[in-house]
TIZAZA-204579 format. One record per residue (C-alpha): residue in three letters; x, y, z. Coordinates in steps of 0.02 Angstrom, whole numbers, padded with zeros to 5 digits, always signed. Each point is the difference from the previous one (the first is absolute). Last residue first. Layout:
N
ALAXYZ;...
This chain:
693
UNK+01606+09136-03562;UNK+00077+00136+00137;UNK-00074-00041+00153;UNK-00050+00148+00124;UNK+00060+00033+00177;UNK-00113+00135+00063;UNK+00119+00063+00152;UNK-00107+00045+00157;UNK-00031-00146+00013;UNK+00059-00136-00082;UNK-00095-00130+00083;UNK-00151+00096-00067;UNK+00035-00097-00165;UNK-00058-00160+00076;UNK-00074-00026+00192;UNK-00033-00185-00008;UNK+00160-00037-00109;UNK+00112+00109+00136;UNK-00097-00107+00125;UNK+00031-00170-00088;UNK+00168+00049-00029;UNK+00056+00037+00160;UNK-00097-00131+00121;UNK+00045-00147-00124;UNK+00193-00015-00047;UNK+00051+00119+00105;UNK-00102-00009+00133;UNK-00022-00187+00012;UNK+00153-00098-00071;UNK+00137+00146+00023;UNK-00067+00058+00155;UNK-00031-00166+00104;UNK+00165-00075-00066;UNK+00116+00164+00048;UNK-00106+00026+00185;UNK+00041-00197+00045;UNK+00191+00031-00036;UNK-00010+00188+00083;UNK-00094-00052+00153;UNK+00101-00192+00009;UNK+00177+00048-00024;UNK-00038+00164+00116;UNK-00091-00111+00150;UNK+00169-00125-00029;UNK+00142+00161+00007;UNK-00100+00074+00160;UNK-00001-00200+00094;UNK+00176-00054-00045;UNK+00073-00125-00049;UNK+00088+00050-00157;UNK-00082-00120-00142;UNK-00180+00081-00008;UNK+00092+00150-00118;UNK-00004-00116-00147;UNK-00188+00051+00013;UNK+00057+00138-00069;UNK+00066-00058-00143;UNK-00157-00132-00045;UNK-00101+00166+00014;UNK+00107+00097-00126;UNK-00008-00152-00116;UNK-00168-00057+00008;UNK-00017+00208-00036;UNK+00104-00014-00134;UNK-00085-00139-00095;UNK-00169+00074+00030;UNK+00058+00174-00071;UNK+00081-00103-00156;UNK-00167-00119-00023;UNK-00132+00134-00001;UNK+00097+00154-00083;UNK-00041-00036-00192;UNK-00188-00058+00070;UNK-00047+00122+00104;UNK+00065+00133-00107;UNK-00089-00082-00145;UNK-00162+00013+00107;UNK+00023+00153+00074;UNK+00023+00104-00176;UNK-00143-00095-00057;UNK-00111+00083+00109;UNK+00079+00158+00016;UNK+00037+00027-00200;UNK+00094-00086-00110;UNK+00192+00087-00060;UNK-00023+00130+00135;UNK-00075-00140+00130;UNK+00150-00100-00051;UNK+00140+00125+00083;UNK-00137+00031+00164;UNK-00006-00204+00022;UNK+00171+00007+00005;UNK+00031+00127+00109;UNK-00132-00077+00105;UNK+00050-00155+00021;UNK+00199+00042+00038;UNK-00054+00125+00124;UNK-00127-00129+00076;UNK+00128-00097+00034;UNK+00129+00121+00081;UNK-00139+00050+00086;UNK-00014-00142+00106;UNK+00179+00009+00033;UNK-00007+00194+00061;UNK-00180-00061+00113;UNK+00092-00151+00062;UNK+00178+00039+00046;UNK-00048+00150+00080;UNK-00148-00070+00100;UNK+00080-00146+00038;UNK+00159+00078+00069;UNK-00127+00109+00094;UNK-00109-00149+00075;UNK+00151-00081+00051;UNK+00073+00129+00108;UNK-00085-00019+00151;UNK+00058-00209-00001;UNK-00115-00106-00017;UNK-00138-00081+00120;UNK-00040-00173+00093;UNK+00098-00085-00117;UNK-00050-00205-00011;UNK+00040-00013-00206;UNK-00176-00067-00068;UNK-00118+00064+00108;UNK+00072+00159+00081;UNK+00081+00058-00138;UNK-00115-00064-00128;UNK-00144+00076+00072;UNK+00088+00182-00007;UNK+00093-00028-00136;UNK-00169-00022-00124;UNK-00070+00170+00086;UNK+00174+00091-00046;UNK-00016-00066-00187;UNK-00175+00062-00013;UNK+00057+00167+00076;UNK+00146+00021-00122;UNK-00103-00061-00135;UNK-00114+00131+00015;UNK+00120+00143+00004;UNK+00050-00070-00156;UNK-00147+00001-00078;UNK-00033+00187+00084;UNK+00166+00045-00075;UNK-00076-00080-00181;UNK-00157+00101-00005;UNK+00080+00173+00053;UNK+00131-00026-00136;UNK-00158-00036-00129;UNK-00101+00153+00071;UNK+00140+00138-00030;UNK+00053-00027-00169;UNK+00184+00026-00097;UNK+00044-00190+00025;UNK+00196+00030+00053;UNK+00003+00167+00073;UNK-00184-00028+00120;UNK+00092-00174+00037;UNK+00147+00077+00050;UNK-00098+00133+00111;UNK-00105-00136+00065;UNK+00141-00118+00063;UNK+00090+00155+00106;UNK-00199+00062+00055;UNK-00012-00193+00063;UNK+00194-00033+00068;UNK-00026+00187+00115;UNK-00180-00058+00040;UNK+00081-00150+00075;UNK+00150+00065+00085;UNK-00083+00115+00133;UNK-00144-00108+00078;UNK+00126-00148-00028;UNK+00146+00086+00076;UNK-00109+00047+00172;UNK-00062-00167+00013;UNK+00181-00072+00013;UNK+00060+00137+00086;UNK-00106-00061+00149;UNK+00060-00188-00028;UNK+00197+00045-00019;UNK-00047+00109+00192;UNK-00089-00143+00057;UNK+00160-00135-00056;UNK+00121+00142+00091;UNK-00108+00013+00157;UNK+00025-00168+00017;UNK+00184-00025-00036;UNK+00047+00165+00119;UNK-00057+00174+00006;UNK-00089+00114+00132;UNK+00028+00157-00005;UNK-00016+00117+00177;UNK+00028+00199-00007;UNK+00009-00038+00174;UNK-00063+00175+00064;UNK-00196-00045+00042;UNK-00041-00161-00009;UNK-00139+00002-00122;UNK+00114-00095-00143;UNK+00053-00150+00110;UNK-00206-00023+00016;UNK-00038+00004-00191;UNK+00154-00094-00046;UNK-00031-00144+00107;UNK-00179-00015-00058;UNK+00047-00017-00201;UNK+00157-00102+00072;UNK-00126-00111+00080;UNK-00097-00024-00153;UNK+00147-00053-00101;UNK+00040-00117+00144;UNK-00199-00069-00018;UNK+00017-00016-00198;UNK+00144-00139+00015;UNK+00185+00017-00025;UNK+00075+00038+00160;UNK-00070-00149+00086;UNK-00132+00101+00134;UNK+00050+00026+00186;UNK+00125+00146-00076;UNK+00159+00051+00069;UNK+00031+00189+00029;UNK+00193+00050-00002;UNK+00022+00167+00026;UNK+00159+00118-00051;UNK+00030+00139+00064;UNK+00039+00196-00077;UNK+00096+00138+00072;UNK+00115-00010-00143;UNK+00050-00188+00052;UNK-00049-00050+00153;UNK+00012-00190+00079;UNK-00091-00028+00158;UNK+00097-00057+00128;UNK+00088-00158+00067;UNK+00089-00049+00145;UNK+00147-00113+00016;UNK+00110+00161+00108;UNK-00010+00113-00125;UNK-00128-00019-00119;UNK-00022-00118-00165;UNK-00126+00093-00131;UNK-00178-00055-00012;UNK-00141-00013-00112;UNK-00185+00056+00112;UNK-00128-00150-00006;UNK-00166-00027-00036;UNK-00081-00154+00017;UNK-00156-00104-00036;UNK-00075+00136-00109;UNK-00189-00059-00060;UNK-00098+00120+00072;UNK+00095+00173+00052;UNK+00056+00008+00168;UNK+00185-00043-00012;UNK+00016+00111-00143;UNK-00051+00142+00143;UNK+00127-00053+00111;UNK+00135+00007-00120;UNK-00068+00164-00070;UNK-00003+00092+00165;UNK+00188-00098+00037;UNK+00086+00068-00147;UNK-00094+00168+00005;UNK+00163+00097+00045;UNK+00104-00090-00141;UNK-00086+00040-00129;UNK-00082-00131-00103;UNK+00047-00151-00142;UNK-00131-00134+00036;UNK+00060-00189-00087;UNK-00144-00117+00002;UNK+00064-00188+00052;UNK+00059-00115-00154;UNK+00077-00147+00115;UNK-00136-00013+00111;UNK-00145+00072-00075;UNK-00144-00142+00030;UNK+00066-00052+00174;UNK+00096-00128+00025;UNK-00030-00182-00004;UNK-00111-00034-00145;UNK+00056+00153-00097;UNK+00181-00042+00009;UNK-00030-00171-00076;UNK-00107+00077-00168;UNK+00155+00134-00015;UNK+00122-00138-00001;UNK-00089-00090-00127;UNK-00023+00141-00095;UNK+00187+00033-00004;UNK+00027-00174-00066;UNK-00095-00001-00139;UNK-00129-00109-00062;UNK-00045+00039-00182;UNK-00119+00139-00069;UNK+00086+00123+00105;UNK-00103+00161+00054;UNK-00129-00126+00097;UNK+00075+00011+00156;UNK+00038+00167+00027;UNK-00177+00040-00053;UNK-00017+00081-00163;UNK-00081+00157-00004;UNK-00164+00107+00023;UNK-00063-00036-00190;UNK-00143-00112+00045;UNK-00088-00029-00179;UNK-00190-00012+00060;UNK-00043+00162-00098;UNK+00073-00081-00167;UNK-00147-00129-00001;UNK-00099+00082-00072;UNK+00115+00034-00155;UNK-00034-00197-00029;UNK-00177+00040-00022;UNK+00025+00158-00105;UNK+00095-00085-00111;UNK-00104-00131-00038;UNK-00153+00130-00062;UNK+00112+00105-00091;UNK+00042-00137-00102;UNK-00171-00086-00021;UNK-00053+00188-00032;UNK+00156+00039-00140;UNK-00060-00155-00093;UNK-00195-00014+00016;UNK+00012+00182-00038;UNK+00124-00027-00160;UNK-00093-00127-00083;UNK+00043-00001-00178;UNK+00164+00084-00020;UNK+00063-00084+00161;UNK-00045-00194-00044;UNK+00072+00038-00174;UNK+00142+00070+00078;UNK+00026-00163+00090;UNK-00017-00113-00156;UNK+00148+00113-00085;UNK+00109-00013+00149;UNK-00024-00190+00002;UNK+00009+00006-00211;UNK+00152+00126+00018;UNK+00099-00042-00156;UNK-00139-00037-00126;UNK-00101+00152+00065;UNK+00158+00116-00020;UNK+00034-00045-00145;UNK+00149-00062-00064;UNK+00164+00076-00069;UNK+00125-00097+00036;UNK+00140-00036+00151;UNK+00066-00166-00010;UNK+00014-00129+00149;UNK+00136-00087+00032;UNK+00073+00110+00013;UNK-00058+00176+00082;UNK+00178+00093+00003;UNK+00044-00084-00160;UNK-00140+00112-00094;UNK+00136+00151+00028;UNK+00154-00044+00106;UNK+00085+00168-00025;UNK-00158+00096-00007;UNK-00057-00112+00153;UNK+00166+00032+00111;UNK+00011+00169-00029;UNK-00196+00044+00057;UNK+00022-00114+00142;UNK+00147+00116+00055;UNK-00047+00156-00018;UNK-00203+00015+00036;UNK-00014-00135+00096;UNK+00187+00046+00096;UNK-00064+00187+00057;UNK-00163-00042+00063;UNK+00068-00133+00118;UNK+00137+00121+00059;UNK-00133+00134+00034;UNK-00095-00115+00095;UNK+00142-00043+00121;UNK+00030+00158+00009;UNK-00184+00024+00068;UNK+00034-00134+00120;UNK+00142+00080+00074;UNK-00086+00183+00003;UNK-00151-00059+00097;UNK+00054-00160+00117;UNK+00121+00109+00111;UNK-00159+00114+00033;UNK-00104-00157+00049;UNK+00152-00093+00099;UNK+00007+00182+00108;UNK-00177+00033+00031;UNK-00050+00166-00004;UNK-00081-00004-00170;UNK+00000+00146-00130;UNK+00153-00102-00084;UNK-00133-00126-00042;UNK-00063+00093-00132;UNK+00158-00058-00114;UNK-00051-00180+00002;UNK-00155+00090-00093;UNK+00114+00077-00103;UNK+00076-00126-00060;UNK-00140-00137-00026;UNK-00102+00144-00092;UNK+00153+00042-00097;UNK+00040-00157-00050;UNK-00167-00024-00076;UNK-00006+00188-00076;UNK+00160-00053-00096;UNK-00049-00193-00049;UNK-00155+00088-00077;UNK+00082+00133-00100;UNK+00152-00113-00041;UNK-00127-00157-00078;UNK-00064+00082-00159;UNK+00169+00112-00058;UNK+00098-00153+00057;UNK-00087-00114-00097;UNK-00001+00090-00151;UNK+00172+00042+00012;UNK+00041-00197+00048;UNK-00096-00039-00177;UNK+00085+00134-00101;UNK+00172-00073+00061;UNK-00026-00195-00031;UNK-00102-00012-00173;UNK-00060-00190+00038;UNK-00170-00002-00109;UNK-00044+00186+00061;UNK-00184-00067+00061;UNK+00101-00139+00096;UNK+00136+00103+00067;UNK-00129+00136+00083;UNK-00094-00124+00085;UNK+00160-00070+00084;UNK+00072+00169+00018;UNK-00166+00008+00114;UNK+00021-00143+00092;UNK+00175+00025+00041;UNK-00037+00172+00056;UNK-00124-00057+00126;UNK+00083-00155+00058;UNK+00166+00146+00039;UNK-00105+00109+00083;UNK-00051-00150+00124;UNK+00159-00096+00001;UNK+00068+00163+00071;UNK-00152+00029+00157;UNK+00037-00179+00016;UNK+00181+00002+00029;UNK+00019+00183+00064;UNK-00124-00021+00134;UNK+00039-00176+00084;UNK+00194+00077+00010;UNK-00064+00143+00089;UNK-00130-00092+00114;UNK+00127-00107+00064;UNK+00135+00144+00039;UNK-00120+00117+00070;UNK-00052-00153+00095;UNK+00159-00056+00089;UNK+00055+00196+00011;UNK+00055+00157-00087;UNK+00022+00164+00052;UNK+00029+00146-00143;UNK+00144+00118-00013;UNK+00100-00075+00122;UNK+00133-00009-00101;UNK+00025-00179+00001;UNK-00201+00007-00037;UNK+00020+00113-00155;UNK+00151-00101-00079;UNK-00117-00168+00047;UNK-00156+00075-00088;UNK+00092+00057-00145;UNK+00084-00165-00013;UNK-00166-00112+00033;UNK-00085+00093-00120;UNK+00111-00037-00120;UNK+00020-00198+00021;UNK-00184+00010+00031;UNK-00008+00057-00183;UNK+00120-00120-00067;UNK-00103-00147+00096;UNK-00153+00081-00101;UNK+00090-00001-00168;UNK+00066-00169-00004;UNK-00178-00060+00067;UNK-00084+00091-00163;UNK+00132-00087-00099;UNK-00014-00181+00062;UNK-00178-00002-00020;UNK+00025+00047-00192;UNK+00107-00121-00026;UNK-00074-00165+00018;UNK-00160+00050-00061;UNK-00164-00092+00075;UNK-00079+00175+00039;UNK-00125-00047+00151;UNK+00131-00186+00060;UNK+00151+00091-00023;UNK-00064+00186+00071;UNK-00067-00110+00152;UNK+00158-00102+00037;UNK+00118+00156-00015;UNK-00116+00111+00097;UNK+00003-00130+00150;UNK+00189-00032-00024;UNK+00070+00168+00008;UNK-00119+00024+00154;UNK+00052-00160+00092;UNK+00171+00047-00039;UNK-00010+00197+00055;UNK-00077-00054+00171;UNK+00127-00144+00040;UNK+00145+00085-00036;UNK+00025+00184+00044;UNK-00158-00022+00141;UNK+00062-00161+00061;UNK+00076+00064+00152;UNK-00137+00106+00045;UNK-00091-00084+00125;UNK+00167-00066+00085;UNK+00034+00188-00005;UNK-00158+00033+00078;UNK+00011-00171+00136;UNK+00202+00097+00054;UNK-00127+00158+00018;UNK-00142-00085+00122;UNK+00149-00057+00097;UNK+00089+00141+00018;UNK-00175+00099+00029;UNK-00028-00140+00172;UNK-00004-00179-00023;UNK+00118-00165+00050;UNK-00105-00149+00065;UNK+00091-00114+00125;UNK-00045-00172+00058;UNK+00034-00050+00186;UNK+00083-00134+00112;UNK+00172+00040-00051;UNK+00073+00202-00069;UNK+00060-00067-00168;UNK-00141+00063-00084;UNK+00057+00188+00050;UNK+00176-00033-00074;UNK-00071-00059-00146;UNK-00113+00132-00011;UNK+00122+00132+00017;UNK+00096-00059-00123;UNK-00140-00026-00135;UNK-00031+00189+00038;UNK+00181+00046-00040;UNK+00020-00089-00165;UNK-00165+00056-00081;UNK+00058+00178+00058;UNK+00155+00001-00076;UNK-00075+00052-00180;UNK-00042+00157+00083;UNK+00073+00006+00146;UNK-00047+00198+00033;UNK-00111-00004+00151;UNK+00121-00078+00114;UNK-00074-00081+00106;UNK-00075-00017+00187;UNK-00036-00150+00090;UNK-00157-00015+00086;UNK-00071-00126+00124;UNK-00154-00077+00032;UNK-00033-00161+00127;UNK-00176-00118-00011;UNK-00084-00085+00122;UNK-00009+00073+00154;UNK-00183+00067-00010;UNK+00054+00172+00036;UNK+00132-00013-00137;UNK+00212-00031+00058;UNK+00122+00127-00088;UNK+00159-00063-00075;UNK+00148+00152+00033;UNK+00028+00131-00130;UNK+00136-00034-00127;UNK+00153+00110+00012;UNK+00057+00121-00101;UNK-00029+00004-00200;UNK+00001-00179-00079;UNK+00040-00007-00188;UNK+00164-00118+00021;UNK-00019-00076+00172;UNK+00069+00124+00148;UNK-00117-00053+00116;UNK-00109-00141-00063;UNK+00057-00126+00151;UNK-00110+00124+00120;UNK-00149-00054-00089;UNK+00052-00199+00027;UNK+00032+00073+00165;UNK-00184+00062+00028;UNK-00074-00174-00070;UNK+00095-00103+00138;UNK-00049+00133+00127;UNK-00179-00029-00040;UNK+00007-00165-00041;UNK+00038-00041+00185;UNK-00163+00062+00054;UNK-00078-00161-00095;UNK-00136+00070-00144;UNK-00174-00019+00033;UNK-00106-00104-00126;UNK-00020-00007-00164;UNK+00091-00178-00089;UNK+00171+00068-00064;UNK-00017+00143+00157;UNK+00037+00169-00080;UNK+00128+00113-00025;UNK-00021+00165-00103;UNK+00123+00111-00091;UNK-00013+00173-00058;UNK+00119+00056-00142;UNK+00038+00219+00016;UNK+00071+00099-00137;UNK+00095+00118+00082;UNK+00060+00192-00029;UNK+00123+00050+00109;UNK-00002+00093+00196;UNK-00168+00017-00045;UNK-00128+00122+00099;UNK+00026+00132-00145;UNK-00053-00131-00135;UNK-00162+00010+00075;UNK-00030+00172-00051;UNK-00029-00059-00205;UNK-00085-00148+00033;UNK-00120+00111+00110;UNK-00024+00108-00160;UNK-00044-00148-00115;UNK-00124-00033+00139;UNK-00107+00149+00005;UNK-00008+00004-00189;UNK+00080+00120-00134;UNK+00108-00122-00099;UNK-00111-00151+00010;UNK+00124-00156+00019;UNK+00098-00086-00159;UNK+00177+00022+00106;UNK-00062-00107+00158;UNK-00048-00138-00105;UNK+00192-00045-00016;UNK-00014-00111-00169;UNK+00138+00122-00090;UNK+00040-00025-00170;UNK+00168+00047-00080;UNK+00078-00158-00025;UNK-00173-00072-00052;UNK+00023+00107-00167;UNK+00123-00116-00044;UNK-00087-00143-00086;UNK-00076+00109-00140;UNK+00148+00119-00015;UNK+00088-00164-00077;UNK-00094+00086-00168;UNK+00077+00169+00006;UNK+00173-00046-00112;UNK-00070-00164-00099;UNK-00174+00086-00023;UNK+00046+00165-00040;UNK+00122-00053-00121;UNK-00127-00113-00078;UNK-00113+00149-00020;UNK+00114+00088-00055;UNK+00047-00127-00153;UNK-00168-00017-00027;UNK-00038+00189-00038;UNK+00150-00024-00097;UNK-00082-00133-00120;UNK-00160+00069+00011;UNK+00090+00173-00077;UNK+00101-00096-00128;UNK-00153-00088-00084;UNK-00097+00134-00048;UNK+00135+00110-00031;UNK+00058-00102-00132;UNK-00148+00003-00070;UNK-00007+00173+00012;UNK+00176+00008-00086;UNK-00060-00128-00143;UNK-00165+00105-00061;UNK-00162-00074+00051;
């Protein structure tokens, strides 16, 4: 090589370094900010076009000022009724809040139950605290405590979102540590090089340290909405989907070092040229697939699409810049102590080797067994209960607002506190009062009120419309509420000249449910025929990409049938949240791919050089110990996820970390190859890929 590409050789890793390190030092503290524009206020991740969404929208006519409203219930320490002079003891404790920093008007007065032993009141907040609201709702409750002979229990949405952000509050910390650390620990103790590891987590903590900053600039602008779990998800994403390209690269310059005895830049173009047409088409399956999910009508779902996919762009973008840099400029150091030689592939894979043995010489015993256990767990998918996540149950850990919800339930009816909300004009207000009142399970209905002259009240209108508050007999969380606003809706509808909607915490959770099912009938098919035109690109047949979506397809379904019984065996949920089955889904299929991707393409690069049969064994074997490494590592990532306590970020961890394992030991390294070895040449099809001796 003549001395100015030489010198080129080693200037341009050197500068691509020096960017990189830029990028990381100015972008990086992105990572731990992007929590300053998140929003855990469930409201703004509802269905855009449903019934309820639009009620939100019309309530905010019948408020003098937006509130954020903390129930609080008294009862007895040890049951029993309550002494009438708590009552008045527990109203001025209320009255006391007036004026307190966060409060909005005055507190309503402590109502008695019909069994006497319990009160309620409500305070009303200020929705935009923020960081304040921690502060506020512990001063509520200490002031409610304080009220003698009874113990207090603080709920209601302020509640529910002060236990969110205490959810969240480890999510720029805790989360990325235990992550860091997982893939650390594993690449050390799979690779055994000291610096190596280090590098490929250098370069995925500089590539959340990007994403973070284009996600944060995009979210202050309101570009893009982000929340708890767009934000947990996101950083879970870009550190194993980058430690995955960059294990693949790393393995291959590694191959490509030995059999050039140490020459640095030919190797890494050799590698590169092999490993950037799968790592590509893997990224973009992941990508675009998070893409798909701007066809849904969910709010979290469409916010998840486009951030996530940068995310994967930013991974892509720093294994194939950075890593590269770093290993031509670190060269056999980069794997020390070991050192990279040419061996073959039998002597350097003997598990691998032993495995596609077992493959090339009984491949229907093989890809049957396979199939065969699959299709037992994916049996099991049909029992997965996908309704929602009882109030209850949506924190893994006790919290407060539960509590408070659990108390209310046993002494008030079901829907106090979170009644329906009907928006309707003003001339039906009493016909659709009346007829709430008569559907089964309403308790109450009740028209909202302005003050009057004289101490009366009257029905407030705003824009010729009312406002009805139905409560529920049913807690507002459980399938029976949901099945009452079904019925509510269909009578409220008939009444002729109402133009009646009903809306409120209920209807919102069936609404989120019923767009739910709609997304996945919609979404799916978009991710498959997205994942099948890649794969048609990448592999140049028609059969083979067929084969591996159904794989994955598979494994999805055999992974949702394992959940199932775990779920309600191992972990106590009585069903997951309606979204769960599409995060899985998407997360899944494009990751299982990703695997099979990096199979294939190399089994199709040695089936020139050897033939079908051969080709799949020395793919199998050059690709067995890197794809398994990186898919321990993916799932170990997100099973990181398990540490914010919370019921949809725990069913995730465990459907994409169990899903990971189950496709990258059984369908890709047995399922695939023994069917593509089963079916030979025809794999091709319609392409007649032929070995050149």
């Amino acid at each position: 090589m003549s001395t100015p590409l030489r010198w080129a050789g080693r200037l341009l890793p050197l500068l691509m370094l020096v960017v990189w390190l830029a990028i990381g030092g100015g972008l990086g503290p992105y990572a731990g900010k992007l929590g300053e524009v998140a929003t855990n206020d469930q409201a703004a991740f509802l269905p855009r076009s449903a019934e309820s969404t639009q009620v939100l929208l019309e309530q905010e006519a019948f408020r003098q000022e937006e509130t954020l409203p903390a129930l609080i219930v008294w009862t007895a320490p040890g049951g029993g009724r309550l002494d009438p002079a708590v009552q008045a003891a527990a109203t001025q404790s209320l009255a006391s809040l007036k004026g307190a920093p966060g409060v909005i008007g005055v507190p309503s007065p402590a109502l008695p139950s019909a069994d006497g032993e319990a009160l309620r009141g409500v305070v009303q907040l200020r929705p935009d605290l923020g960081d304040e609201l921690p502060a506020t709702i512990e001063k509520i409750d200490a002031t409610a405590s304080a009220v003698p002979s009874t113990e207090a229990w603080l709920g209601g949405p302020a509640a529910t979102q002060a236990d969110l952000t205490d959810a969240f509050a480890g999510i720029d910390g805790l989360l990325l540590a235990v992550a860091l650390v997982t893939v650390l620990v594993i690449l050390l103790l799979v690779y055994r090089s000291v610096l190596l590891p280090l590098m490929i987590i250098i370069g995925a903590v500089f590539a959340l340290g990007l994403a973070c900053a284009i996600v944060y600039f995009l979210a202050d602008h309101d570009i893009v909405r982000v929340d708890g779990q767009v934000q947990g998800i996101l950083s879970i994403l870009v550190i194993g989907a980058a430690t995955d390209y960059a294990l693949l690269l790393a393995a291959r310059y590694r191959e490509e070092l030995g059999a050039r005895d140490g020459d640095r830049m030919p190797a890494m173009r050799a590698a590169l040229r092999q490993s950037i047409g799968p790592i590509t088409a893997s990224a973009a399956t992941v990508a675009l697939g998070l893409l798909a999910l701007l066809f849904s009508d969910l709010t979290n779902n469409r916010a998840l699409g486009p951030v996530g996919a940068i995310g994967i762009v930013c991974a892509v973008l720093s294994a194939v810049t950075f890593l590269p840099a770093v290993l031509v400029l670190l060269g056999r150091a980069a794997y020390w102590p070991a050192r990279p030689k040419a061996t073959p592939a039998d002597d350097a894979h003997p598990i691998w080797r032993r495995i596609a043995d077992l493959v090339d010489r009984a491949p229907r015993k093989v890809w049957g067994g396979s199939l065969a256990a699959l299709l037992v767990c994916a049996a099991f998918s049909f029992t997965l209960d996908s309704k929602g996540v009882p109030l209850d149950e949506i924190f893994v850990k006790d919290a407060p607002s539960v509590a408070a919800q659990a108390r209310l339930g046993e002494h008030f009816p079901g829907g106090a506190g979170n009644p329906a909300v009907v928006i309707a004009d003003a001339g039906a207000a009493e016909k659709i009062r009346s007829t709430a009142e008569g559907v089964e399970g309403v308790d109450s209905a009740t028209v909202f009120t302005a003050p009057g002259a004289a101490g009366t009240t009257r029905p407030l209108v705003a824009d010729g419309r009312v406002r009805i508050d139905v409560t529920l007999v049913d807690a507002a969380d459980t399938d029976a509420a949901k099945d009452t606003i079904a019925d509510l809706r269909s009578a409220l509808h008939a009444v002729p000249d109402a133009d009646a909607l009903v809306g409120g915490y209920t209807a919102q959770q069936y609404d989120t449910q019923v767009t739910a099912e709609r997304d996945r009938k919609l979404i799916v098919p978009v991710v498959l025929a997205i994942i099948l035109v890649i794969l048609f690109g990448l592999l140049r047949s028609i059969l083979l990409p067929l084969l591996l979506v159904a794989t994955v397809a598979l494994n999805f379904a055999a992974t949702l049938g394992v959940s199932s019984l775990v779920f309600e065996h191992v972990f106590g949920f009585t069903g997951t949240d309606s979204a769960v089955p599409l995060y899985g889904f998407v997360f899944l299929v494009a990751l299982g791919v990703d695997y099979n991707i990096f199979l294939m393409s190399r089994v199709r690069e040695e089936t020139v050089q050897h033939g079908t049969r051969e080709g799949i064994r020395r793919g199998l074997i050059a690709t067995g110990g890197v794809i398994t490494s990186a898919g321990v590592v993916l799932a170990a990532t997100f099973a990181a996820l398990g540490v914010i306590p919370l019921a949809f970020l725990v069913q995730i961890a465990f459907i994409v970390a169990f899903g990971v394992l189950l496709d990258t030991l059984v369908v890709r390294s047995l399922l695939v190859p023994a069917l593509v070895r089963d079916i030979g040449p025809a794999v091709w099809w319609p392409g007649a890929l032929r070995h050149r001796p």
